[in-house]
KEKE-3310 file (N, C-alpha, C; in steps of 0.2 Angstrom, whole numbers, plus 5000, padded with zeros to 4 digits):
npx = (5479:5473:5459:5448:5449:5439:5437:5432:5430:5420:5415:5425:5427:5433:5432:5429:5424:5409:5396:5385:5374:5358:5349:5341:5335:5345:5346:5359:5369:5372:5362:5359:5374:5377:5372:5376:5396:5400:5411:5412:5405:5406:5402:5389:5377:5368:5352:5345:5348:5343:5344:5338:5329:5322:5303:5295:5281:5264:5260:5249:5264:5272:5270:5268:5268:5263:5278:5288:5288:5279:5284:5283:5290:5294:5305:5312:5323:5339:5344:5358:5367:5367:5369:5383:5386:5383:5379:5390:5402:5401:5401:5411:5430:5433:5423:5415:5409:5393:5385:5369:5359:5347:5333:5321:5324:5338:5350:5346:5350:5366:5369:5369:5378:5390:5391:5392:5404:5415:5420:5430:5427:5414:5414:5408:5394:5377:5364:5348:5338:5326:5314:5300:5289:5287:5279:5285:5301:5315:5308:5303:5314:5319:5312:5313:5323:5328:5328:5333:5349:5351:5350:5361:5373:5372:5376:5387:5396:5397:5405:5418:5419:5417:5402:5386:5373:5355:5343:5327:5312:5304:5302:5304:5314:5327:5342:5343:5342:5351:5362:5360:5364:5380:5383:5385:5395:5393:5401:5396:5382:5366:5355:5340:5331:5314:5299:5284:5268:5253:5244:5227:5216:5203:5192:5190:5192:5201:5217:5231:5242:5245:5249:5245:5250:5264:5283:5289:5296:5307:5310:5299:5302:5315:5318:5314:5324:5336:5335:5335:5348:5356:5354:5357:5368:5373:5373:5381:5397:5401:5403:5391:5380:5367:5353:5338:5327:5338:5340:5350:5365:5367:5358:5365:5375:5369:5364:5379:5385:5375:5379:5381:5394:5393:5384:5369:5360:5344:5329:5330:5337:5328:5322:5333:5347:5358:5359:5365:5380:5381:5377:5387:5398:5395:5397:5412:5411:5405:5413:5423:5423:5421:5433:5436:5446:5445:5434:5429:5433:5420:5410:5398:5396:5386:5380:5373:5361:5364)
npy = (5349:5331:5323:5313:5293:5287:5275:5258:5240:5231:5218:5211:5221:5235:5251:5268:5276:5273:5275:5268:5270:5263:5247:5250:5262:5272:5271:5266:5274:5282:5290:5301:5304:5318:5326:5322:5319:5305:5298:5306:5296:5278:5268:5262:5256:5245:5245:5230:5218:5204:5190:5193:5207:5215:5222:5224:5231:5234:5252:5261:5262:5268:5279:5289:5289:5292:5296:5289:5280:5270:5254:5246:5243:5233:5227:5232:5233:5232:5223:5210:5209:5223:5230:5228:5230:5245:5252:5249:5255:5268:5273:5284:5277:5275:5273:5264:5248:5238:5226:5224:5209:5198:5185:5171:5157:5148:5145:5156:5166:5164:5163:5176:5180:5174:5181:5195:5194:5192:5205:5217:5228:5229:5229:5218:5209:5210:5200:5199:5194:5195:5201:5211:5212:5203:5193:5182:5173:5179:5184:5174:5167:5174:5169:5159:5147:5135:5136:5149:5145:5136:5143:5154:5145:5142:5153:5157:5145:5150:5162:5171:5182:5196:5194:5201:5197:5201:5204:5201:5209:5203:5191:5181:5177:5186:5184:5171:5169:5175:5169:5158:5163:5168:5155:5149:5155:5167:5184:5195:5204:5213:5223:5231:5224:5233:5233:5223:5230:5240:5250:5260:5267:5278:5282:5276:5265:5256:5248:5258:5255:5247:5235:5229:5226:5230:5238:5245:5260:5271:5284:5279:5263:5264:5261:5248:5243:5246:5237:5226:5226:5226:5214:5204:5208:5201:5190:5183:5185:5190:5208:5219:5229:5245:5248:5255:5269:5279:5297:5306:5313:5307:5296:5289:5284:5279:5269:5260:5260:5252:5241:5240:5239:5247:5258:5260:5271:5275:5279:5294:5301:5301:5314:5322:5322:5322:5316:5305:5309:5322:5313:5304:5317:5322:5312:5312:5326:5324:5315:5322:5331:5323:5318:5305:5295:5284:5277:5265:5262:5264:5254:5246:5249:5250:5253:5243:5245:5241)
npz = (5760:5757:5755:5761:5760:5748:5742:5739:5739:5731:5732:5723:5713:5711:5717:5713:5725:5734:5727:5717:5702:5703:5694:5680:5683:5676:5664:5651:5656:5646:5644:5654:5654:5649:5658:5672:5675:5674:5679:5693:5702:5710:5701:5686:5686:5673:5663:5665:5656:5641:5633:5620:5612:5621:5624:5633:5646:5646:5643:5654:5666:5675:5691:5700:5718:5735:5745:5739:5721:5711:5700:5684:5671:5664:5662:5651:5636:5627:5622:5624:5614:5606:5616:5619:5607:5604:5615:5626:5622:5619:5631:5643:5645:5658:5667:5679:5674:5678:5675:5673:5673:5667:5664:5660:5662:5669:5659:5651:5657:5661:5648:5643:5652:5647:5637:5640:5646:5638:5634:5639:5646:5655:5674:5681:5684:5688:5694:5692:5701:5707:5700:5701:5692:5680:5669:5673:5679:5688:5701:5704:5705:5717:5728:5730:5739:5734:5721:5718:5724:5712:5701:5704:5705:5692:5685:5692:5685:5673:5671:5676:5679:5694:5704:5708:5719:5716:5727:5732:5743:5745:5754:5767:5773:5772:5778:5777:5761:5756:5764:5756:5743:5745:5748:5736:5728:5725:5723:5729:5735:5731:5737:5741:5731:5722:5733:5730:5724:5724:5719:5716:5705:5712:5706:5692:5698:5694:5693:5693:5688:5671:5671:5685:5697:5705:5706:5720:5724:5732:5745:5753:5756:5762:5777:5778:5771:5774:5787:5781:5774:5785:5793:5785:5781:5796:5794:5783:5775:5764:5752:5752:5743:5746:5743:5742:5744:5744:5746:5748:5756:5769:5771:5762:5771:5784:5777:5774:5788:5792:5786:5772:5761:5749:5739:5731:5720:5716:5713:5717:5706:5695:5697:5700:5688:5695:5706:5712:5710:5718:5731:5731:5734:5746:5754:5755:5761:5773:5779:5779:5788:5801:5802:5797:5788:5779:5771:5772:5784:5790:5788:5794:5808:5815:5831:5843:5857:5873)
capx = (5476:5469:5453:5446:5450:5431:5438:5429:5431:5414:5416:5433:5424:5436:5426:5433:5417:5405:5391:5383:5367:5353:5348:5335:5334:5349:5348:5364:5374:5371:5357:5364:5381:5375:5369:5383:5401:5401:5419:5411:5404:5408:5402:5383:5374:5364:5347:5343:5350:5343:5347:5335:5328:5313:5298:5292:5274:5260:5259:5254:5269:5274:5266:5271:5263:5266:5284:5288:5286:5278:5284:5283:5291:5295:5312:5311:5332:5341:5347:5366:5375:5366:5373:5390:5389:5382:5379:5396:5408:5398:5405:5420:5431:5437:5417:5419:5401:5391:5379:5363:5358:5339:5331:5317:5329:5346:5353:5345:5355:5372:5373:5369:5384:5397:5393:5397:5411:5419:5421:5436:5424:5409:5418:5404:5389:5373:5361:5342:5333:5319:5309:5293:5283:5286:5275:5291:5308:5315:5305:5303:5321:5321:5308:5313:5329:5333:5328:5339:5356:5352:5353:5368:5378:5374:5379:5393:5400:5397:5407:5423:5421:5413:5394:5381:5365:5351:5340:5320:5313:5298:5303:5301:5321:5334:5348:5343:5342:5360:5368:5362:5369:5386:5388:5385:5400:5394:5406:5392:5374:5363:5348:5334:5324:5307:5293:5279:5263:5248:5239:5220:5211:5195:5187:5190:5190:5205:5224:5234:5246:5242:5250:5238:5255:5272:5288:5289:5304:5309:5310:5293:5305:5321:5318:5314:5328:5339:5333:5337:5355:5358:5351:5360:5376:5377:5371:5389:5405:5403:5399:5382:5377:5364:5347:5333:5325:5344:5340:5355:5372:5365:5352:5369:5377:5366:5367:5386:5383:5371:5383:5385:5400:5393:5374:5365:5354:5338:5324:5332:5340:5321:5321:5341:5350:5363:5359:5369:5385:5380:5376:5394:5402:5392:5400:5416:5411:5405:5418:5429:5421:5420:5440:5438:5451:5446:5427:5427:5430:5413:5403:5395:5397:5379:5379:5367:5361:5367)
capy = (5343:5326:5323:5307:5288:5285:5269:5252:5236:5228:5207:5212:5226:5242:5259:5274:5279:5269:5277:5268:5271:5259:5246:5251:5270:5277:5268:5262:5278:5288:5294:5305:5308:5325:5328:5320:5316:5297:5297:5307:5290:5274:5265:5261:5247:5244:5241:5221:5215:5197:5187:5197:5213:5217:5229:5229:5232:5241:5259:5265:5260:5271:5281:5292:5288:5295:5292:5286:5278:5261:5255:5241:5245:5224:5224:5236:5233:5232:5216:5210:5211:5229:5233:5227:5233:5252:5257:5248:5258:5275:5276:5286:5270:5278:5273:5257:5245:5233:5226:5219:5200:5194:5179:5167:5152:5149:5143:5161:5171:5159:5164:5184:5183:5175:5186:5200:5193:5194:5214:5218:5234:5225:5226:5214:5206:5208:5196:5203:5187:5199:5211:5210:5215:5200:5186:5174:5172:5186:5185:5167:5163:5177:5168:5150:5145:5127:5140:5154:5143:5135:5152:5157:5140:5142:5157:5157:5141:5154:5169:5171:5189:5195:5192:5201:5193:5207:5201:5201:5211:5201:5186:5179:5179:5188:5182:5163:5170:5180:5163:5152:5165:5166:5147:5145:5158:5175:5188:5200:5204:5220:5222:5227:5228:5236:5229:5222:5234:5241:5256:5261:5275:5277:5287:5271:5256:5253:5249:5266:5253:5242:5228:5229:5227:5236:5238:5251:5261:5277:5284:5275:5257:5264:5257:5242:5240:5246:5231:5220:5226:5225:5207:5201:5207:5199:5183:5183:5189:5196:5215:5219:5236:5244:5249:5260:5277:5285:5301:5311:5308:5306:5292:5281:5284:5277:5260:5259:5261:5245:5235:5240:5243:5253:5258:5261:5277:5276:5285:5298:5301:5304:5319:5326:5316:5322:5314:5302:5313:5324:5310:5303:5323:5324:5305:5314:5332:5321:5311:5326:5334:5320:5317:5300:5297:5281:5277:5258:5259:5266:5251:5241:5249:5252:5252:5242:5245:5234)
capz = (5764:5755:5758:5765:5754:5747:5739:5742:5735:5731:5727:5718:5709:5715:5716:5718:5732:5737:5727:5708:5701:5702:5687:5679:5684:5674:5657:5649:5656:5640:5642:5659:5655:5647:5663:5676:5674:5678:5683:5701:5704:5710:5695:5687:5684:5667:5666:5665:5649:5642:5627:5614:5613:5624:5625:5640:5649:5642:5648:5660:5668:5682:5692:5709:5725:5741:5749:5731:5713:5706:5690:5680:5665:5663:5660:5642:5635:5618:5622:5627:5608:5606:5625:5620:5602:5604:5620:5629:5618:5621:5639:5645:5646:5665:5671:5679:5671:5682:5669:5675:5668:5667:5662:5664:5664:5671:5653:5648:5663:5660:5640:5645:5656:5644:5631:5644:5650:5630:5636:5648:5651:5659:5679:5686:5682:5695:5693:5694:5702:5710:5697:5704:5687:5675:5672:5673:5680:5691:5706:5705:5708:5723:5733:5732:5740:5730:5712:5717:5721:5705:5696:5706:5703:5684:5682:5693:5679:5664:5670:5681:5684:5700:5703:5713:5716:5719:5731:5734:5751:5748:5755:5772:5777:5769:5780:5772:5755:5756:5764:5749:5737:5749:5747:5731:5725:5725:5728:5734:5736:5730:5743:5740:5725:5726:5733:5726:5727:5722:5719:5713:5704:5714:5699:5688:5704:5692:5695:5693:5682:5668:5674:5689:5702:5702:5711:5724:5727:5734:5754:5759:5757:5766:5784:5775:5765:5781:5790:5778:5776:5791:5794:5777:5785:5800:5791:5776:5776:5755:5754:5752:5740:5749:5739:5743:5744:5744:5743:5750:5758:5775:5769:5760:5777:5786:5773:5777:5797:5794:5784:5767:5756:5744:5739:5724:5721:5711:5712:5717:5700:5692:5705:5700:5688:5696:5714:5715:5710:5724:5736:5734:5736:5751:5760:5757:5767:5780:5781:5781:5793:5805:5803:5798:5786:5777:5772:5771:5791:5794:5788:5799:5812:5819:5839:5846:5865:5876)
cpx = (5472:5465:5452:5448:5444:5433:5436:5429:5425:5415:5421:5430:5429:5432:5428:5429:5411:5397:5391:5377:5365:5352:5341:5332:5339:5349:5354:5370:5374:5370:5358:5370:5380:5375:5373:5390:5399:5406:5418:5408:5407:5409:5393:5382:5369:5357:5348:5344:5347:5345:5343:5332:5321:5311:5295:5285:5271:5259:5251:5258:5272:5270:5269:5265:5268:5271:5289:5287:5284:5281:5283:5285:5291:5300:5317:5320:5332:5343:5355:5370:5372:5370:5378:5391:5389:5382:5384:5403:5406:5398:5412:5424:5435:5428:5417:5407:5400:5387:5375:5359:5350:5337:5323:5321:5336:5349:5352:5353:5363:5375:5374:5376:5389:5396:5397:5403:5418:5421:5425:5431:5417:5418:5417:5398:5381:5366:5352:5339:5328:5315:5303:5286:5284:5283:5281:5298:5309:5313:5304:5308:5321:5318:5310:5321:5333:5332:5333:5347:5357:5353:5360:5374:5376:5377:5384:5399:5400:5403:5413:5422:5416:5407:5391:5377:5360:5345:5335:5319:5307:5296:5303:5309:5327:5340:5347:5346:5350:5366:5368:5365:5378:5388:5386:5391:5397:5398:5402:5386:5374:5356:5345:5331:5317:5303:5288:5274:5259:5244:5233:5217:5204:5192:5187:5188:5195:5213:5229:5239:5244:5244:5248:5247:5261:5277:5288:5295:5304:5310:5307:5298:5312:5321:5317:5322:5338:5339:5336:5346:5357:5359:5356:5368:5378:5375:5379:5392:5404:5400:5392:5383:5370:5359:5342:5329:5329:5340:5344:5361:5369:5362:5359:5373:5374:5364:5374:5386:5380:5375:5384:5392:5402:5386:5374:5359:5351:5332:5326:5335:5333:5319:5325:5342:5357:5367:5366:5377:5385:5381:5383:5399:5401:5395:5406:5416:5410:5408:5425:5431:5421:5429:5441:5441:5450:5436:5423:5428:5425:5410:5404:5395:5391:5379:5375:5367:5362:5361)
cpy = (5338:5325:5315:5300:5285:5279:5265:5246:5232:5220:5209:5216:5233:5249:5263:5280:5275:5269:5273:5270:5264:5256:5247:5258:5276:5275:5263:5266:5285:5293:5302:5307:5314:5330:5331:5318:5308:5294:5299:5301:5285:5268:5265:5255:5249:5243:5233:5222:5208:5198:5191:5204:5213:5223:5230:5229:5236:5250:5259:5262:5261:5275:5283:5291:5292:5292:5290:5284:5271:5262:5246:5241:5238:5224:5225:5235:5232:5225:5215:5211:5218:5232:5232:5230:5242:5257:5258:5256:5265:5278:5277:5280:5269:5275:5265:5253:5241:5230:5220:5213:5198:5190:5176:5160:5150:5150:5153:5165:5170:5163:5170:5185:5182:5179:5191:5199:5191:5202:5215:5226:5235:5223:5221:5213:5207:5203:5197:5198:5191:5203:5207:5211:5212:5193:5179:5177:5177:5184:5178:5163:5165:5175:5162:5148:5141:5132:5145:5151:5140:5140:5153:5151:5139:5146:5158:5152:5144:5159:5168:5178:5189:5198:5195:5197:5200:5203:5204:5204:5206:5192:5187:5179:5182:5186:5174:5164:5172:5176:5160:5157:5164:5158:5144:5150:5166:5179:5195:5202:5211:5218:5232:5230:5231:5231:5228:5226:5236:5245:5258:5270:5275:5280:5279:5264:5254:5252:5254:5262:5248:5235:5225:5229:5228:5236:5244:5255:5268:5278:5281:5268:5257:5259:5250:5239:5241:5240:5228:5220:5222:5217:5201:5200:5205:5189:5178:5187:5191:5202:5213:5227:5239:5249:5250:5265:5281:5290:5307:5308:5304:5299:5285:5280:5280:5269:5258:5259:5251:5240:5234:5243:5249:5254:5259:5266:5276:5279:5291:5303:5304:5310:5323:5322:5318:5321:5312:5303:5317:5320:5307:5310:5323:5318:5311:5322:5329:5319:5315:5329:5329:5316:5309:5298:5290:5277:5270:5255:5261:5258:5246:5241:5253:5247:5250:5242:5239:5233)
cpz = (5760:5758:5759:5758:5755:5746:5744:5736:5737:5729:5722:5711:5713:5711:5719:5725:5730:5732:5718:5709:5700:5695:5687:5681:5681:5665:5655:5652:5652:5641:5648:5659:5651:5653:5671:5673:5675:5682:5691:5705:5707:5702:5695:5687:5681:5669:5663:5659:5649:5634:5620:5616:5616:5625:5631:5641:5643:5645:5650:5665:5674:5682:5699:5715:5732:5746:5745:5725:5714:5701:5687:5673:5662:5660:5651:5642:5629:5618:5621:5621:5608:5612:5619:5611:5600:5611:5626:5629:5618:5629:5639:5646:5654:5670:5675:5680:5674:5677:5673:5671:5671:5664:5662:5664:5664:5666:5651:5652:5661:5654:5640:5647:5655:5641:5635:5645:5642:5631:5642:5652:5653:5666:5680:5682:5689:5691:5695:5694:5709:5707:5699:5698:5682:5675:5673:5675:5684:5700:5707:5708:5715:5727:5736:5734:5735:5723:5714:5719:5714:5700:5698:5704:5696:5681:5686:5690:5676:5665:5677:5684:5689:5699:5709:5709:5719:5721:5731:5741:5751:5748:5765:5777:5773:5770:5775:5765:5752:5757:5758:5742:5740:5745:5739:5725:5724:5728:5732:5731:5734:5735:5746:5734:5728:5728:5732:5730:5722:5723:5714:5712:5706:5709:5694:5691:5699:5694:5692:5687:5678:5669:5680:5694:5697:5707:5714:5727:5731:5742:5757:5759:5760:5772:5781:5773:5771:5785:5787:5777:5781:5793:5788:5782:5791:5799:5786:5779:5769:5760:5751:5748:5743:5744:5741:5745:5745:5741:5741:5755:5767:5774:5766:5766:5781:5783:5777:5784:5798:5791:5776:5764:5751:5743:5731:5724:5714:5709:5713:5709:5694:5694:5700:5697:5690:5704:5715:5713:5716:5730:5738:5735:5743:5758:5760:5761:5770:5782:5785:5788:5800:5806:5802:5788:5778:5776:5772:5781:5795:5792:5791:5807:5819:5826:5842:5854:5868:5881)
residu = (UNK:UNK:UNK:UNK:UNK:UNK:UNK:UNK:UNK:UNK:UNK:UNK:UNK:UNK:UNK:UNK:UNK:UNK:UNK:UNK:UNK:UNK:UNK:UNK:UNK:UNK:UNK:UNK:UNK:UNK:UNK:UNK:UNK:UNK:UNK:UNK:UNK:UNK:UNK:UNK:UNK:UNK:UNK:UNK:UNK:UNK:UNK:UNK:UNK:UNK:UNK:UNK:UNK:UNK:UNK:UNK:UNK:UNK:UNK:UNK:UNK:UNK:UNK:UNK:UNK:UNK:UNK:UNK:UNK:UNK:UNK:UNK:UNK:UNK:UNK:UNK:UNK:UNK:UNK:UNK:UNK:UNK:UNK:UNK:UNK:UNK:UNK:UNK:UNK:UNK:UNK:UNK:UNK:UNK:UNK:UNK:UNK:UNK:UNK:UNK:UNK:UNK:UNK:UNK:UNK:UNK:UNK:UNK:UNK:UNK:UNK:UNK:UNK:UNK:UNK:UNK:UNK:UNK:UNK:UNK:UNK:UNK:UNK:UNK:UNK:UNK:UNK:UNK:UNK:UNK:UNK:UNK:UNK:UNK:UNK:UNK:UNK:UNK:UNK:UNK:UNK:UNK:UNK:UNK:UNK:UNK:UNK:UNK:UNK:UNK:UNK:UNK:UNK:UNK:UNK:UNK:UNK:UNK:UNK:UNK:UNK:UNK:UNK:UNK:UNK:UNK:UNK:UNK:UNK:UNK:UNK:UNK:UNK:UNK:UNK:UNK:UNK:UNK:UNK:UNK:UNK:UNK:UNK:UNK:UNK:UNK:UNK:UNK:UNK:UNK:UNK:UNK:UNK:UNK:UNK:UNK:UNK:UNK:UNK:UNK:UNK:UNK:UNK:UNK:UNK:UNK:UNK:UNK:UNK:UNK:UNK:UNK:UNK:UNK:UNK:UNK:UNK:UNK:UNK:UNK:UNK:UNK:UNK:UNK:UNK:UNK:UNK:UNK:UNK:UNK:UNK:UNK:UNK:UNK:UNK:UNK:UNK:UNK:UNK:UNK:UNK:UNK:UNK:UNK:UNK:UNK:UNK:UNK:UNK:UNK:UNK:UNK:UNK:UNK:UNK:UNK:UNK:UNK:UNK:UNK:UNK:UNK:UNK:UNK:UNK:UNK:UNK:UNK:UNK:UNK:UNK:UNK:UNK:UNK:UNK:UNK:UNK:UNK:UNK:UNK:UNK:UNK:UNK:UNK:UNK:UNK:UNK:UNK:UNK:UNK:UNK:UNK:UNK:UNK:UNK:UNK:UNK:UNK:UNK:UNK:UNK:UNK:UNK:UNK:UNK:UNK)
# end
C-alpha cells in the first residue's frame, strides 16, 4: 500500500512534504546533514545572506526563557559568493535550497538575489524584511506598508525565480502586510518571524542579551503565529509557509488546518536536529492513519462555528 502524496507546491517551489527548516536555525544545511538526511525534507532555507560577509551582535546573543528562546545573533553569514562558492556546492544536489536575502537597502536585496539566481540550485529566494535585532533594514521594511512594496517590487525586477516575503508579527495587520506583498508579485509568504522582546537579569538589572532586545521564538509564539496564518490566508490567494514554535507533527498540522502549505521548524531543531525530519514522518502517520490520501487537501480547512 502507498502511503499518502506529502507533496505541495509552495509559489512554484515543489516540495516533496510540506516540512523545511527555518532560516537562521539550521545554518547553510551542512552543519546538520551529519545529523539528518535533508532528502526526509521538504527543503531548507539558508540563514540571511547579504552582499558581504558579516559578524553579527556581540555575545551574549541568545538566551532560553520560558516557553522558548531570544536571540539576536544580527544576521552573522559568509556572504552570497561564499554561499554560492562553498557552502552551495556541499549539498546533496537532491535537497531542494531556499536561500534567505537581507539587506538595509532594496538595491542591497536586489543584487543578493541576482547573484542567487546565477545557481540553477537556489529553488527560491525568501526575503527576510522582519529581523527584529538589526539597527537597519529588516524590520523597517516589515512595518511600513509603502517601504515593504518597495522591497518586494525591487526585488521582484532582479530575479525571476519564485519569491517568499517573510513577514513581521509585530505589526498592527498582517492581512494588509500579506495583500501589499500579493500585489506587488510575490508568489508566497513566510509568517511569522519572531517577535521582538526582552528579558532581565535581576541580579545585574541588566538585559539577559547584549543587544538589550531580541527576537522571540519557540511554543510561547505558536498561537500567535496561528492567528496570523490564518488571517494572512483569508486575506491572498499565494501559499503561505507557516512559522512558529513547530515542535512536532501535531503543532505543523495545526499550520496547514489554518491555511498554510507548508511550514518551517526552528527552534525545535536546537532541541533534536533531527526535528524537523521526524515532524515531516509523523504528517505522513497521521495522514495515514486518518485515510486522507493527499496532504495538500487538508490545508485551510479549519472549521469555524457557525
Amino acid at each position: 500500500m502507498s502511503g499518502p502524496d506529502l507533496s505541495v507546491d509552495l509559489g512554484g517551489i515543489a516540495l516533496r512534504n510540506p516540512v523545511l527548516t527555518a532560516s537562521g536555525t539550521f545554518g547553510y544545511g551542512t552543519e546538520l546533514a551529519p545529523f539528518l538526511d535533508l532528502r526526509r525534507l521538504g527543503g531548507i532555507v539558508t540563514k540571511s545572506l547579504t552582499l558581504e560577509p558579516r559578524s553579527g551582535n556581540l555575545p551574549r546573543r541568545i538566551a532560553e526563557t520560558q516557553g522558548g528562546m531570544l536571540n539576536a545573533i544580527g544576521l552573522e553569514n559568509v556572504g552570497v559568493d561564499a554561499f554560492l562558492r562553498e557552502k552551495l556546492p556541499a549539498l546533496h544536489p537532491d535537497v531542494v535550497v531556499v536561500a534567505s536575502v537581507f539587506g538595509t537597502e532594496v538595491e542591497q536585496y536586489a543584487e543578493v538575489c541576482e547573484r542567487l539566481s546565477t545557481s540553477t540550485r537556489v529553488a527560491g529566494v525568501e526575503i527576510n524584511a522582519s529581523c527584529p535585532h538589526v539597527k537597519s533594514g529588516g524590520i523597517e521594511f516589515g512595518q511600513n506598508p509603502r517601504l515593504l512594496a518597495d522591497l518586494v517590487r525591487g526585488v521582484r525586477r532582479a530575479t525571476s525565480r519564485p519569491l517568499l516575503v517573510k513577514l513581521s508579527p509585530n505589526v498592527t495587520s498582517i492581512a494588509e502586510m500579506a495583500t501589499v506583498c500579493e500585489g506587488e508579485g510575490a508568489d508566497a509568504l513566510s509568517l511569522i518571524n519572531t517577535l521582538q522582546a526582552l528579558d532581565v537579569d535581576v541580579e545585574t538589572r541588566r538585559p539577559v542579551l547584549r543587544n538589550v532586545l531580541g527576537g522571540l521564538s519557540g511554543p510561547a509564539i505558536r498561537p500567535v503565529a496561528l492567528r496570523m496564518v490564518w488571517q494572512a490566508s483569508r486575506a491572498v490567494s499565494i501559499p503561505i509557509c507557516g512559522i512558529g514554535g513547530i515542535m512536532n507533527a501535531e503543532d505543523a498540522l495545526k499550520f496547514l488546518i489554518c491555511g498554510a502549505t507548508a511550514v518551517q521548524v526552528g527552534t525545535a531543531s536546537y532541541l533534536d536536529p533531527t526535528a524537523a525530519g521526524e515532524i515531516a514522518d509523523g504528517i505522513a502517520q497521521w495522514a495515514r492513519r486518518r485515510g486522507i490520501s493527499r496532504i495538500a487537501d487538508l490545508v485551510g480547512t479549519l472549521e469555524i462555528p457557525g
